[in-house]
N, C-alpha and C positions, 0 to 999 in steps of 0.2 A: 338448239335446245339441249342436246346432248352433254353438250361442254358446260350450259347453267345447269344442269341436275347435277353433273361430277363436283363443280364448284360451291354448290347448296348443300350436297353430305358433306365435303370437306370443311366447310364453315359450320356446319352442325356439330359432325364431331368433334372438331379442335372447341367449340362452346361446352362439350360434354366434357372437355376433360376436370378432373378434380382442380382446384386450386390449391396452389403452392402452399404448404404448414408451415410452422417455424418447426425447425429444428431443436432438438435439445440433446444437451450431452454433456455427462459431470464425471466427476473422479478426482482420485485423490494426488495432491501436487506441494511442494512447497511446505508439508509436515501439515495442511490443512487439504479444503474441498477446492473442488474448483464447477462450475455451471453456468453454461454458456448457451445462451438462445439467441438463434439468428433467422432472420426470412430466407430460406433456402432449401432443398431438398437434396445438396450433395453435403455429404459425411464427412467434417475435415478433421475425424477426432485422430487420425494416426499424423496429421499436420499439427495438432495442437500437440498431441504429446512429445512428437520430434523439437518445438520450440522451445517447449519448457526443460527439456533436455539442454539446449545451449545453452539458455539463462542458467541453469544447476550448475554445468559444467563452466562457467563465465562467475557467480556470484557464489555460490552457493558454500558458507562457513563450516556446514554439515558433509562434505564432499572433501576428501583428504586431497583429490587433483586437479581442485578447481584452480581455476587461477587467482581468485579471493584467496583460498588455502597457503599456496605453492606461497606468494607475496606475502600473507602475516608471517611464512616460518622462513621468510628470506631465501627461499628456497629458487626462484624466478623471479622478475619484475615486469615481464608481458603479459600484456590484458588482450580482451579483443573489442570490437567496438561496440555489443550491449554495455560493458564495464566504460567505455568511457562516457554514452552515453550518461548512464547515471553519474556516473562522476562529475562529469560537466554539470546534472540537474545540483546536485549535490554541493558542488562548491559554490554556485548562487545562492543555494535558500540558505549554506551556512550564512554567507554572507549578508542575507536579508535581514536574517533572524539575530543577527551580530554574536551566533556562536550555539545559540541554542540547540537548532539540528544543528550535528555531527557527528558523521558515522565511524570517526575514532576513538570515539569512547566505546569502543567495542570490547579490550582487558579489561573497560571498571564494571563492564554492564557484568563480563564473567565471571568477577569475585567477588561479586553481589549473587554470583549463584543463580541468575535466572535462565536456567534449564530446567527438563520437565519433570526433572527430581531433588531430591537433598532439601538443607535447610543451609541458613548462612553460620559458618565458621572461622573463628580465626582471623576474622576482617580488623584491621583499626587503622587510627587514622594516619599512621605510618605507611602501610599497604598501601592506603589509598594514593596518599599523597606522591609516594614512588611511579604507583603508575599514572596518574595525571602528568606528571613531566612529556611523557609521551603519545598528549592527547591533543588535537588542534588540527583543525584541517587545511589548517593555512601550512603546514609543513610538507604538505604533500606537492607533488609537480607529475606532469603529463607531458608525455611529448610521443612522437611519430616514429616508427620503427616500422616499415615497408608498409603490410597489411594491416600491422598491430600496432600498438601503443605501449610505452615504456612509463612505471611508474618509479617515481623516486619518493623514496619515506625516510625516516628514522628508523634502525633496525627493530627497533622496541616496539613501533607505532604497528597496531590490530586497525583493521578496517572491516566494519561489521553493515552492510547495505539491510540489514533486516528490516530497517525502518522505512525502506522506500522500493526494494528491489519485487516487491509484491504489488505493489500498486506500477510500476514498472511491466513486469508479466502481462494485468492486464491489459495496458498500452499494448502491448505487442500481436499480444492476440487479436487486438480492435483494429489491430495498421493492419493486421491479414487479411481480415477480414475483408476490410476496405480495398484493399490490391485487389482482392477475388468479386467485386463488384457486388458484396452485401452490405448495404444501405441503412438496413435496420435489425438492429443486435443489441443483445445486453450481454455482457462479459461480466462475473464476480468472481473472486477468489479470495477464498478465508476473510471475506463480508466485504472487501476491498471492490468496486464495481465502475465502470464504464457502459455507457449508453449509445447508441446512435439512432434516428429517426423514431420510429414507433413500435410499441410489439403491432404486429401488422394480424395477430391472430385476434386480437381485442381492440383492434383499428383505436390503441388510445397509448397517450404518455405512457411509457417503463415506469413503472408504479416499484418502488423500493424501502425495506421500512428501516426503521431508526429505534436501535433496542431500548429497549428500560433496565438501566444495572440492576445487578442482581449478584450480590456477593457470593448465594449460594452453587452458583452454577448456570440456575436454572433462567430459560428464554422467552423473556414477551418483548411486544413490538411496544414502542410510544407512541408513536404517528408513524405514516404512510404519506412519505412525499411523491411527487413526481419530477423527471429527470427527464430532457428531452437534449440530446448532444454535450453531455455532462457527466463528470465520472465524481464519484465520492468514496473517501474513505475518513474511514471513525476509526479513535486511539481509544481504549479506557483501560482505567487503573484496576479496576473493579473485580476483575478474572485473574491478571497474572500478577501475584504477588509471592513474597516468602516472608517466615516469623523467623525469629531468632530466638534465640535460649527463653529471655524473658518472655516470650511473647508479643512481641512487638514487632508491628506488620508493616514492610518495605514494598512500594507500589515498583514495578518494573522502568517506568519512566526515571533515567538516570539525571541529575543537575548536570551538564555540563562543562559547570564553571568550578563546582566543588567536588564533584563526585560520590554525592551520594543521591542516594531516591531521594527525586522532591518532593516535594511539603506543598501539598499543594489538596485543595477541596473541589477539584475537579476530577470527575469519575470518569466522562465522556465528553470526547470532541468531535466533532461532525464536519471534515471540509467539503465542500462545492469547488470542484477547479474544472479546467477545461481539458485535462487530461486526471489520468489518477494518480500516474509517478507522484505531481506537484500535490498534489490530496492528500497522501502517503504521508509525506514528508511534513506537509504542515501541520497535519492533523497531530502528529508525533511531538515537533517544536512545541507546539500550543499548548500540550500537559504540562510543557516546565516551564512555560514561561509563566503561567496563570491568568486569571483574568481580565486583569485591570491589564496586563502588557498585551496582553492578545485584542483587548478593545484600541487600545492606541495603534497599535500597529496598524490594526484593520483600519483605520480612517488614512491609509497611504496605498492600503490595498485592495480597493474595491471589487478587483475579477475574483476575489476568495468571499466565498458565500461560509456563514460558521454558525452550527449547533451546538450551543455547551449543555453539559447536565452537571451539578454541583452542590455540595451538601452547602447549607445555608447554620449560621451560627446554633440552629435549635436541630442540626442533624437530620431539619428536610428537604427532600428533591426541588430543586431550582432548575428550570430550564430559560436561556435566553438565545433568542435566533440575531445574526449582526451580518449586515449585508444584505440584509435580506434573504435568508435562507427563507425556503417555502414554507408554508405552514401547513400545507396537505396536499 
C-alpha cells in the first residue's frame, strides 16, 4: 500500500504541473524585426542571435568583412556554406525564371539609389548600360575549397542576396528549431515567415495576415490566411520607392534585362512555398515579371501557391489568388 500512495502523489503532481506555453521572442536583425514562436519552454534567443550573426557575417552587403563584401570589392573569393547554399537556391530560380531573379543586379539596384536615403541623380542610360555589361548570373562559377567554397565572377560583377538571404534566415532558424525537437513554430522576419505544425497555444493553424498597400506608410491586414508546414514571403512596390528631379516615382523592383525599375501594376505579391528562401526569391521574380508572365509560368509550377494585389486600368485594387492560395 505504501509504494501505491508514493506512486499516486507522484502521478498527482507530475498532473499538477503547468503545461508547456509557446515561447516568444523578437528583436531587431537584418535592418528589420525579427519574431519567433515556438512550443517550448527553453530560451534559444542567444542561439538565434549567434545564427543571424553568421548569415551577416556570410551575406550581409551592409558589413564591410562579410564575405558578400570582401567578393564585390575582389577583395577574396571564399564563401562559406550558408553563401553557397543560397547560391545554389539562386542559380536555379534564375534559371527558372529565365533571368528575372538575379542577384547581380546588385550596381544597377545601387545607382537607382535604393538605400534609405537620397533621391536618384545623375543616372542615364549610358550608366546603366555600362553596368548591365556586368550583370547575369550565368557568369558566375562555384567550386570547393577544403571547408569553403571558391567563387569566380567578373571583377566588375556585385552580388547583392537581399532578395532571398531573409527568407533564407528564416529557413535557418526553422532547421534549429527542428534539430532541438520543436514541432510547432512560426518564424517571421521583416513579414518574411515559416510555419511548422500548429500554434499549440490556440490548438489551431498559424494564422498569418496579407497587408493592404498603402503608399502612405501606414498598416492594415487584407485577409488572414492559414499556414500549416508552409512559409511565405510578399514583395511590394508600394513602400520602397524614390522620385527624381521631375517627380517621377521608381518602384525598388529592378528589370533585369534592361535595368531599370519595372513598369509594371503590381503593388504586391504573395508566395506559398515549402520553404521561405524559395518564397523570397519568387515573390521578388514575380514584380518583374508581371502578370500575364507570372500566370504562365504558374501552370509549370504548381508547388507555388501566389497572391497578386494590382492597380487595375481605373486605378483600383485588384486581387487574384493562382494555385490556389487560401482564401482565409
Amino acid at each position: 500500500m505504501k509504494h501505491l500512495f508514493y506512486l499516486f502523489v507522484l502521478v498527482f503532481l507530475s498532473s499538477c504541473k503547468e503545461p508547456i506555453k509557446n515561447t516568444k521572442i523578437s528583436g531587431p536583425v537584418f535592418g528589420t524585426t525579427y519574431n519567433i514562436t515556438y512550443h517550448s519552454d527553453i530560451n534559444f534567443q542567444k542561439q538565434f542571435d549567434s545564427l543571424f550573426g553568421i548569415i551577416n557575417q556570410s551575406m550581409s552587403t551592409y558589413q564591410a568583412d562579410s564575405y558578400i563584401s570582401k567578393l564585390n570589392h575582389n577583395e577574396d573569393n571564399l564563401v562559406d556554406s550558408h553563401f553557397k547554399r543560397v547560391f545554389d537556391a539562386s542559380k536555379d530560380i534564375y534559371k527558372e525564371t529565365e533571368g528575372a531573379f538575379d542577384p547581380t543586379i546588385g550596381a544597377v539596384v545601387n545607382a537607382w539609389d535604393f538605400g534609405p536615403e537620397g533621391r536618384i541623380e545623375n543616372i542615364d542610360s549610358l550608366k546603366i548600360d555600362s553596368l548591365m555589361v556586368s550583370v547575369g548570373f550565368n557568369k558566375l562559377a562555384i567550386s570547393t575549397d577544403g571547408n569553403n567554397y571558391r567563387i569566380t565572377k567578373p571583377g566588375a560583377t556585385r552580388i547583392d542576396f537581399n532578395a532571398i538571404a531573409k527568407g533564407y534566415g528564416v529557413d535557418v532558424i526553422g532547421e534549429f528549431l527542428e534539430n532541438k525537437g520543436v514541432e510547432n513554430y512560426l518564424v517571421e522576419i521583416g513579414g518574411e515567415i515559416r510555419t511548422s505544425g500548429i500554434n499549440m497555444d490556440k490548438k489551431s493553424n498559424w494564422k498569418v495576415g496579407v497587408e493592404m498597400p498603402h503608399f502612405d506608410g501606414s498598416q492594415s491586414i487584407l485577409k488572414a490566411i492559414a499556414l500549416n508546414d508552409e512559409s511565405m514571403a510578399t514583395s511590394g512596390t508600394y513602400r520602397k520607392f524614390k522620385t527624381d528631379a521631375n517627380g517621377n516615382r521608381y518602384a525598388h523592383i529592378i528589370d533585369t534585362q534592361t535595368g531599370y525599375p519595372s513598369k509594371t501594376n503590381l503593388l504586391s505579391v504573395s508566395v506559398i512555398a515549402g520553404n521561405c528562401m524559395t518564397a523570397d526569391a519568387y515573390a521578388t521574380a514575380f514584380q518583374a515579371m508581371g502578370i500575364e508572365k507570372v500566370k504562365s509560368f504558374l501552370k509549370t509550377h504548381p508547388e507555388l501557391k501566389v497572391f497578386l494585389i494590382f492597380e487595375n486600368d481605373q486605378k483600383e485594387f485588384e486581387t487574384l489568388s493562382l494555385n490556389g492560395f487560401p482564401e482565409n
